[in-house]
N, C-alpha and C positions, 0 to 999 in steps of 0.2 A: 501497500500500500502506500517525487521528492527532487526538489529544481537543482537542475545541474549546473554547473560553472565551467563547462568547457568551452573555448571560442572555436569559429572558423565564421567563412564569407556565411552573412546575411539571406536568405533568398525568400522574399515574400510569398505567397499562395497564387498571385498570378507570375510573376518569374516564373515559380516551382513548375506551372500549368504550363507556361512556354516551354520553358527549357524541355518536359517529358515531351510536348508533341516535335519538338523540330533538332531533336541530338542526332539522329541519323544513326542510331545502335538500332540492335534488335529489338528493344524494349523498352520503355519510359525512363527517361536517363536519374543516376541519382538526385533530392533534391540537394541544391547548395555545392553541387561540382561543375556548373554551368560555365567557371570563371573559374581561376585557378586561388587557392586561398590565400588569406593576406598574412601577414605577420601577427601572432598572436601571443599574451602573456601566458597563455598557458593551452597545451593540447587539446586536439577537438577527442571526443568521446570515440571510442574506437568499437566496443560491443552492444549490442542492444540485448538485455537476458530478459526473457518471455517466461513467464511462470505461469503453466495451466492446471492450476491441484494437484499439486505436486513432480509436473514432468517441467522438466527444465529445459530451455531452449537457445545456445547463444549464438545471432548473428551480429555480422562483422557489418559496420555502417562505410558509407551511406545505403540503404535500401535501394533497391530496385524491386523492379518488377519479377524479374528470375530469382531472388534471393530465397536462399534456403538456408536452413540452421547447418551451420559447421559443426552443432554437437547437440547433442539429446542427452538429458541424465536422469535417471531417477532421484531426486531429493534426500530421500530419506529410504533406504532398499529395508523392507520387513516393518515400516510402522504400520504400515496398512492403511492412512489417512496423509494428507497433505500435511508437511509439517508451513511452520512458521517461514518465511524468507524473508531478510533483508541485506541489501550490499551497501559496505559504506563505498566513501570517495575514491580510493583508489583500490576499488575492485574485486575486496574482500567480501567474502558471502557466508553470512550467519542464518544457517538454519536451526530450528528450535521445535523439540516434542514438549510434550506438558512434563517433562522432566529432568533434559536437558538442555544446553545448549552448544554448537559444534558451531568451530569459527573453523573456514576454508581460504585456503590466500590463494590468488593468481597465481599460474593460468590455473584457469578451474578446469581439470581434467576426469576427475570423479568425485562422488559423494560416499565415496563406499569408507565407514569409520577408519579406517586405517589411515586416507589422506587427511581427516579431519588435524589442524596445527595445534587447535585447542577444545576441547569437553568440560565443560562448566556445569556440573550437577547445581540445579533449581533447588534453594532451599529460603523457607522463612525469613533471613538476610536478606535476600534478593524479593520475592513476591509471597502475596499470599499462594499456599500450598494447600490444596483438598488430596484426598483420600486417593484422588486421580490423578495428582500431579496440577498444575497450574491450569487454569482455562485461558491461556492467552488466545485473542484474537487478532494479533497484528505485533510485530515487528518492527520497528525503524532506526536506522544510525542516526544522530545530528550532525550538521557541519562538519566537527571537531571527533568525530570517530565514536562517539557515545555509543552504546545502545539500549534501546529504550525500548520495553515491554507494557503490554497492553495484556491487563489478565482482568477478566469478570470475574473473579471471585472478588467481591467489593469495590468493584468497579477502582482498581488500581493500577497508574501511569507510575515505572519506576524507572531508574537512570541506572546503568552500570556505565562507569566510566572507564575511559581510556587511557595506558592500554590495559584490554582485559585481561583477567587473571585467572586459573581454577579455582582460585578462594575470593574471586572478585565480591561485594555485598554492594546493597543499594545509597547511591552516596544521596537522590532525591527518591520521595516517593510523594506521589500528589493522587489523591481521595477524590473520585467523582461520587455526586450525589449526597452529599452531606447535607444536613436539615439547614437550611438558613443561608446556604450558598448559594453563588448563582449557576450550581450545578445541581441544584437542589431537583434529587426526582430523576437526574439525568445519569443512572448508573450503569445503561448496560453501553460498553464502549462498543465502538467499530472499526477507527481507524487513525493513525497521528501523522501530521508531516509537517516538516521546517521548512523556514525560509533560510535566505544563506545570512540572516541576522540572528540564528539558533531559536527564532522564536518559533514555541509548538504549538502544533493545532491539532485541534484533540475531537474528533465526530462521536457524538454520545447522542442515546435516546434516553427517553424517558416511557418508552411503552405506546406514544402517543404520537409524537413528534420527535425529530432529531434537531441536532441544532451545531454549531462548529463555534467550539471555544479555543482562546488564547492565553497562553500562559508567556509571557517576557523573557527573555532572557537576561537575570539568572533567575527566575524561576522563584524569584521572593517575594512574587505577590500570586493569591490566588485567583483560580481562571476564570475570564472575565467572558461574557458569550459575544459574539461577533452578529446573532441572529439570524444565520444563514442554514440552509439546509442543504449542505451542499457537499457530495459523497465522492469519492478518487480526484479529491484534488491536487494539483499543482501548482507553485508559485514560479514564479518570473520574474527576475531584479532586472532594473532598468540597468546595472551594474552586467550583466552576462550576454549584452548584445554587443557584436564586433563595434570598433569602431565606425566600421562602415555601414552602417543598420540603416538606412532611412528614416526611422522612429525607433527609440529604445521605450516602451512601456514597460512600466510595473503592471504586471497581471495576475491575477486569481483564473485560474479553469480548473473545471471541473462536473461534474451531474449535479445538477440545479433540482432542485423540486420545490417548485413554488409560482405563485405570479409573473409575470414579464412586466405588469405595469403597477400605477395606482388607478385605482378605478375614481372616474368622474366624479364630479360632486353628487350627492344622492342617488347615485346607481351602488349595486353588490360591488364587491369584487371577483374578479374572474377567478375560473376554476383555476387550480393548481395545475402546473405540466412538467414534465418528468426532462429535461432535454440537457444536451452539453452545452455549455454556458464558458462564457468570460466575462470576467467583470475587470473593470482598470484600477489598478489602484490607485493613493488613499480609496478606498471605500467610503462614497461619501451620503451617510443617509439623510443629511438635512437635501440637499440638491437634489440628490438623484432619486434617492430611495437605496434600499438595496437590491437591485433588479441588475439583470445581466445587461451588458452593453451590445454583445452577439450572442446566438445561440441556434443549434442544430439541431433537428429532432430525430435525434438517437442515443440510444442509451449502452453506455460504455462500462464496460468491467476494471479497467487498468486505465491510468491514463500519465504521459510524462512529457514531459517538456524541452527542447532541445534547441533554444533560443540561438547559438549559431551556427544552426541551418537552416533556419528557417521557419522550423518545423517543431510540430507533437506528435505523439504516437497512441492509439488507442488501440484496446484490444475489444471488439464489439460481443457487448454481453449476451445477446442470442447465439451467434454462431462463432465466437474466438476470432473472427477475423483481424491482423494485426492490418492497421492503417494509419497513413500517413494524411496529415492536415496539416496545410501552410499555417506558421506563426507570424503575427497575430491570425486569429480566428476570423473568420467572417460568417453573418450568418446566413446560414442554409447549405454552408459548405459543403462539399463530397469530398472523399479521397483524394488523395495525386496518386498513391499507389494501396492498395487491398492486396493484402496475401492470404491467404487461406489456411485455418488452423489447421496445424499437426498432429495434434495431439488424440490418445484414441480412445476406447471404453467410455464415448459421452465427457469426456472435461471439455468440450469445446463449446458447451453450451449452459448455462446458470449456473456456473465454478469457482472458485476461486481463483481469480487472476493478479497476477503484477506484472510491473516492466520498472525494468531499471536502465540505465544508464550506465557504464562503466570503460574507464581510461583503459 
């Protein structure tokens, strides 16, 4: 269930459009290699890792239209469920059962325990523990290499910090749904992601409604709700677009559920709609409202951002399809490029998915 900081050349959603129809290859040429790339402070992203419940998929970027995974893994071989996935920044991949947790360092060549560099047993120091092991739902590194679990048992957000240890323990833990909070009610978690300011955003329900809250970085005030209902997000610093960007925006994308407008004076308000969304940041709800600035009507399992190329990547929650959307967003968008899920036994369709990014 995270905005990356890789540069290379810029290429908008009509560029991306040109460039595929008129490269003169076999097939829609990559986005963002139209032009040769410019000088950058730091390397453009080199894998894309696809996680469909548990099977693991890494291709090598830019995308094409012929692109296929150069490797297939099983996760976790003998759990018999998908375990947890998340990669920090330079490429390291923490996979997590409800009892342990197994850090992998580049190149990711298997999962099988024996490559695992580190095995971290889950214990009361680190999360709350039941009878079954932790109930985490999600996974995330920050920035700074952290990593950070998401477990429903008491709706608890904890930090293992960097670098981790086999005796690593929780250096923050932060309590959703406590009476009097303004997570008051909001205990069953879903999902967390940072901005490249460490600050965490934390997707909780409350049985009724979900909502996306903010905790600052350092994490010394309690989490504040943002009002949003808005599920596989990504953020975008105006800091991660080349030089040569034509517009560098601060952006929120992500699955919207809610309104698009304010309704009229003395009319309802319009039913809620389910769609992919970008909002600009500040988030401005005196102005605007909190309403998306673009938005697409489809609905995404995974979604990641790769500001210079151009480009985001979704993984489409009916049928797994990985696809390619010019950044910024426009709305009503379609693909530059659709690949079609791999993955087999039904995960290609209402699964658990991510995508990452990795140098």
């Amino acid at each position: 269930m995270k905005a990356s900081s890789y540069f290379v050349l810029l290429v908008a959603l009509a560029g991306a459009v040109a460039a595929i129809s008129g490269c003169g290859t076999t097939g829609p040429a990559p986005i963002g290699v139209s032009n040769p790339p410019q000088p950058t402070s730091t390397p453009a992203a080199h894998w894309l890792y696809v996680d469909h419940n548990g099977t693991f998929f890494a291709y090598t970027l830019p995308l094409t239209a012929q692109s296929r995974p150069v490797r297939t893994l099983q996760e976790w071989p003998g759990l018999g469920f998908a375990p947890q996935i998340a990669v920090d920044p330079y490429g390291s991949v923490a996979l997590t059962s409800p009892k342990t947790i197994r850090v992998f360092h580049p190149p990711i060549l298997s999962f099988a325990r024996s490559h695992a560099r580190l095995s971290i047993p889950l214990t009361p120091a680190i999360t709350e523990i039941g009878l079954s092991g932790a109930d985490l739902v999600d996974i995330e590194y920050d920035p700074n290499q952290n990593l950070w679990l998401l477990n429903n048992l008491g709706g608890e957000v904890s930090e293992l910090q960097a670098p981790l240890r086999k005796n690593s323990v929780a250096a923050v833990t932060i309590q959703f749904g406590a009476p009097g909070s303004k997570t008051a009610g909001f205990s069953t978690l879903f999902q967390a992601r940072f901005d490249v300011n460490a600050a965490l955003y934390v997707y909780a329900s409350n049985g009724q409604r979900a909502r996306l809250f903010k905790v600052g970085f350092p994490y010394a005030k309690p989490p504040g709700s943002i009002g949003l209902n808005i599920l596989q997000s990504d953020f975008v610093d105006s800091s991660q677009w080349p030089p040569t960007a034509p517009v560098q925006p601060s952006l929120l994308l992500g699955q919207y559920f809610g309104p698009l407008r304010s309704p009229h004076p003395g009319s309802p308000p319009s039913p809620p709609v389910d769609v992919m969304s970008q909002f600009q940041e500040p988030l401005n709800q005196q102005n605007r409202g909190l309403f998306p600035d673009e938005h697409a009507d489809t609905i995404v399992g995974a979604l990641i951002a790769d500001p210079p190329r151009g480009a985001f990547y979704t993984l489409d929650a009916a049928d797994g399809r990985l696809n390619v959307y010019g950044l910024p967003m426009r709305s009503h968008a379609t693909p530059a490029i659709s690949l079609r899920c791999l993955a087999t036994g039904g995960n290609c369709s209402q699964k658990i998915e991510h995508l990452f990014l990795a140098p």
